[in-house]
Rosetta silent file (secondary structure, phi, psi, omega in degrees, C-alpha in Angstrom):
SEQUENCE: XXXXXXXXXXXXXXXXXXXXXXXXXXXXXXXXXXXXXXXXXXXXXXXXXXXXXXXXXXXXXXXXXXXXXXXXXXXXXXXXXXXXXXXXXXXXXXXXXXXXXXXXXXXXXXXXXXXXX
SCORE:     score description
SCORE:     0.000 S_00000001
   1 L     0.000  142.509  171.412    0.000    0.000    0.000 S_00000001
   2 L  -106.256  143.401 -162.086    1.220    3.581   -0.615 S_00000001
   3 E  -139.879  154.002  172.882    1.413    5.778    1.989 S_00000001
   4 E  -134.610  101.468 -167.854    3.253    9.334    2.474 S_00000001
   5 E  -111.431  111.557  149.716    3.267    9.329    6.605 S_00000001
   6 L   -61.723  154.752  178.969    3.666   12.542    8.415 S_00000001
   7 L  -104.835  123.510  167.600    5.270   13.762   11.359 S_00000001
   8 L    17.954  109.014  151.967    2.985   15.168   14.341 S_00000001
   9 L   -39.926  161.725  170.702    1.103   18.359   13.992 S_00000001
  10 E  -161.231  179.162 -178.325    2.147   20.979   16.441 S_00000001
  11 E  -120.372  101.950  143.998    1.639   24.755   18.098 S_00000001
  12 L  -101.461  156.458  178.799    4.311   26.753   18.156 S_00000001
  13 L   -40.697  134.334  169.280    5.163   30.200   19.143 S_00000001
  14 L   -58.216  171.772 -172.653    6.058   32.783   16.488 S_00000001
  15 L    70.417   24.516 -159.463    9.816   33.051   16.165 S_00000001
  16 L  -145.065 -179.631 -151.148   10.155   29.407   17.138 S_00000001
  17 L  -145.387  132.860  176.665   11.443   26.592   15.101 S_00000001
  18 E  -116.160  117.279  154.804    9.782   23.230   13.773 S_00000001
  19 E  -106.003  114.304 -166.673   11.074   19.751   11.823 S_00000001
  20 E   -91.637 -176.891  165.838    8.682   17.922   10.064 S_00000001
  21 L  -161.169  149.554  155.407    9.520   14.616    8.241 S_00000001
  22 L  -100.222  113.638 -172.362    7.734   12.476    6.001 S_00000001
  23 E  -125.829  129.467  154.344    8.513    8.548    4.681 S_00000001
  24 E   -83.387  134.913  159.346    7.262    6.863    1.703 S_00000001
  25 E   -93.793   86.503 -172.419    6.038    3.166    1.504 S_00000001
  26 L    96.573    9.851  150.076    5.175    1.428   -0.958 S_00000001
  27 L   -77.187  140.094 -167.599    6.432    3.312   -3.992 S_00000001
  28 L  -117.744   10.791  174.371    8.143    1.573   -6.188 S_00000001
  29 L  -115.947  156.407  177.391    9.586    3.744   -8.566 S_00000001
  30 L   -41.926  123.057  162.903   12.560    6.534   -8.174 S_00000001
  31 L  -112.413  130.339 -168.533   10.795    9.624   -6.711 S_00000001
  32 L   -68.067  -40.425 -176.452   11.601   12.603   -8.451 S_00000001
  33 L  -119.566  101.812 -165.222   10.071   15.150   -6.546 S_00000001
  34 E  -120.320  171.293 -168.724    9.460   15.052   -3.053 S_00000001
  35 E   126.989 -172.489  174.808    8.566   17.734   -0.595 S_00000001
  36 E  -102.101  136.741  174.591    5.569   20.290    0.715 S_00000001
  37 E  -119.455 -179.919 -176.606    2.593   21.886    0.153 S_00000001
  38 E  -167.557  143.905 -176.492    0.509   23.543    2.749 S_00000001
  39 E  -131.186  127.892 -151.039   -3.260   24.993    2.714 S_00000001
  40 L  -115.178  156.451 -143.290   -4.273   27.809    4.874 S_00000001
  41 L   -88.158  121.099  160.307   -8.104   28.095    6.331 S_00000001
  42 L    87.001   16.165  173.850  -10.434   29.550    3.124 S_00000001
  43 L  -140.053 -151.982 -174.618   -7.233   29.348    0.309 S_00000001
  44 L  -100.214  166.389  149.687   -5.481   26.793   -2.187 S_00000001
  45 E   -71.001  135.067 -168.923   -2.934   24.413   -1.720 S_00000001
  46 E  -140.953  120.974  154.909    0.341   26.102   -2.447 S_00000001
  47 E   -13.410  112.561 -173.619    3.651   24.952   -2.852 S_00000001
  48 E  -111.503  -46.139  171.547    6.127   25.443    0.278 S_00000001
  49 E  -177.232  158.612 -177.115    9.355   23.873   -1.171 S_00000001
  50 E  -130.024  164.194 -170.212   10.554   20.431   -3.526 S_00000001
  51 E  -156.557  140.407 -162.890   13.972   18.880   -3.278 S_00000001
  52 L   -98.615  172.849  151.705   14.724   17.011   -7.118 S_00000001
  53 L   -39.623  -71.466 -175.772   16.575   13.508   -7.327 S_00000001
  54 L   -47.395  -14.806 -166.261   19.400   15.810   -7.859 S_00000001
  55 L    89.909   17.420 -178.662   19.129   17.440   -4.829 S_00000001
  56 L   -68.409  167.703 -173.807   17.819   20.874   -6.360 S_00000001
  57 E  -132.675  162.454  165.230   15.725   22.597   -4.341 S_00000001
  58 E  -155.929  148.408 -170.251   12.424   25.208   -5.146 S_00000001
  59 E  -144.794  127.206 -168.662   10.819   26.989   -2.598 S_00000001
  60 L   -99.242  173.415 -144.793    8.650   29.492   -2.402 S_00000001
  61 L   -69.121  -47.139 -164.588    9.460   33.278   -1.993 S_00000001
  62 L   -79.044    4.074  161.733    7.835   34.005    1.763 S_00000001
  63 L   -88.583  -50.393 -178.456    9.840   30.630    3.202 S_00000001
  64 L   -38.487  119.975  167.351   13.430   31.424    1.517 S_00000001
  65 L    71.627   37.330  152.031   15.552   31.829    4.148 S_00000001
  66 L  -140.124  -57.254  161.649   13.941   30.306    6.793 S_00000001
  67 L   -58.062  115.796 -169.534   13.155   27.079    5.584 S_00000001
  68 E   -83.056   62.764  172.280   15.070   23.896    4.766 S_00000001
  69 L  -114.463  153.359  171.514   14.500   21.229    2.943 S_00000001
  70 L  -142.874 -150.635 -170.850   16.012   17.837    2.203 S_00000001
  71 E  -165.556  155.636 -166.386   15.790   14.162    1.796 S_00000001
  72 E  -137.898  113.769 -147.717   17.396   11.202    2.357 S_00000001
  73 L   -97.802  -27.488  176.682   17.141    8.680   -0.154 S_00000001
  74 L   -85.705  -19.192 -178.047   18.074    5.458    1.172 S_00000001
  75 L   -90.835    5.001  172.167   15.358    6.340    4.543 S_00000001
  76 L    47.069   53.593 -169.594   13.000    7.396    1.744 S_00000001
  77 E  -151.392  167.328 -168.989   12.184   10.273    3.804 S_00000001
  78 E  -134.834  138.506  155.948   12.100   14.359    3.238 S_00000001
  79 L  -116.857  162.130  152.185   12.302   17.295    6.172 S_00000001
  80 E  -115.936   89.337  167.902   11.298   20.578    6.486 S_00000001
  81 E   -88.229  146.732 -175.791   13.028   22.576    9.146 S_00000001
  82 E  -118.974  141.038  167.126   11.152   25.701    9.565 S_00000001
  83 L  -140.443 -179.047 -148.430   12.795   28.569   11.659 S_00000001
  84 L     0.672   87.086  169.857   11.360   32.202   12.413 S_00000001
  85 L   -70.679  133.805 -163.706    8.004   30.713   12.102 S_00000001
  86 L  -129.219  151.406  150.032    5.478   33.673   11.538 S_00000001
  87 H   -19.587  -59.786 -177.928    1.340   33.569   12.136 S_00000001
  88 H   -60.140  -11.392 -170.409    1.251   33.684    8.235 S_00000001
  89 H  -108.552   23.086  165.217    2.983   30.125    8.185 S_00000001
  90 L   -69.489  124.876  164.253   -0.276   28.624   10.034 S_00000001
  91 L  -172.848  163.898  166.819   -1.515   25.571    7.977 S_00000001
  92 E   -55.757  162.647  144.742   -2.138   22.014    7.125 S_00000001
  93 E  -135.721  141.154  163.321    0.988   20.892    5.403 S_00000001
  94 L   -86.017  170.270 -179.843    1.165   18.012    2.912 S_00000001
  95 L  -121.370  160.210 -172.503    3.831   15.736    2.160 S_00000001
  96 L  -141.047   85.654 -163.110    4.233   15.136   -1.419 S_00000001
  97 L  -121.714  157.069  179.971    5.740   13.096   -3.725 S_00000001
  98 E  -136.245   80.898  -72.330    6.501   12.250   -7.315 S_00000001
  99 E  -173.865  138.394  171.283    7.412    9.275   -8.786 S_00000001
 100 L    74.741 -178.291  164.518    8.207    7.073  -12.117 S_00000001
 101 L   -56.637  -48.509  160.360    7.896    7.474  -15.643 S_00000001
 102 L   -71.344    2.184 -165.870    4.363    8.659  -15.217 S_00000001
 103 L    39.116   49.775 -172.907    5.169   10.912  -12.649 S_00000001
 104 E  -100.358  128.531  -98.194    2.543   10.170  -10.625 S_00000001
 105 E   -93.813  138.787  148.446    1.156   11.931   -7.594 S_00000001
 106 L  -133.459  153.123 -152.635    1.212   10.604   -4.152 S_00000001
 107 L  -126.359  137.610  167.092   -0.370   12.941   -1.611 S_00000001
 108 L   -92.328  152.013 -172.752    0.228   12.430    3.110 S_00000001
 109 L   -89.915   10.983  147.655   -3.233   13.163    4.994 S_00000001
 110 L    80.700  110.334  153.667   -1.751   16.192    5.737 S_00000001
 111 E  -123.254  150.428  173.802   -1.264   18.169    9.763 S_00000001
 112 E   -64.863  115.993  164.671   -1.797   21.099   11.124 S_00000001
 113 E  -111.278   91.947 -176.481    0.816   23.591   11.895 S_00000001
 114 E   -96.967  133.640  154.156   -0.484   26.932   14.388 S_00000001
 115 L   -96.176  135.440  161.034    2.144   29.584   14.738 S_00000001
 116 L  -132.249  157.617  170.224    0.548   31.533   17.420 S_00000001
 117 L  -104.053    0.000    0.000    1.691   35.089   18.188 S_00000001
């Protein structure tokens, strides 16, 4: 069965600092793209940052240069460390992945992250 398994929601303070992690299971092809997306109360799912086979990274502009991510290929697992955590970075976040020749989607059930201020 494929699964994308999250690490704990949590509340932390603004200014305070969170690492999430994710592991895939049951994919069975090279995943290309792995990483986060995160959906805020009333908006879309948006893109937080991707880490390539290669190790490239994309991110988006209000994370750069507080947020980290990378992945570890033989634990089939990704982080996020988040530092100076702001109000604005309250959301679920997904884990994400991308995988094979088809590229095909695999989606984590997704926790809640409160920043409070």
């Amino acid at each position: 069965q494929v699964r994308l398994v999250e690490s704990g929601g949590d509340l932390v303070q603004a200014g305070g600092s969170l690492k999430r992690s994710c592991t895939s299971f049951g994919i069975g092809f090279s995943i290309s793209a792995f990483g986060w997306y995160r959906q805020a109360p009333g908006k879309q799912r948006d893109l937080v940052a991707l880490i390539d086979s290669d190790e490239v990274t994309n991110s988006e502009d209000s994370v750069k240069g507080r947020f980290t991510i990378s992945r570890d290929v033989a634990k089939r697992q990704v982080y996020l460390q988040m530092n100076n955590l702001k109000p604005a970075d309250t959301a679920v976040y997904f884990c994400y992945a991308q995988a094979g020749r088809r590229q095909i989607e695999f989606w984590g059930q997704g926790t809640q992250v409160t920043v409070s201020s």
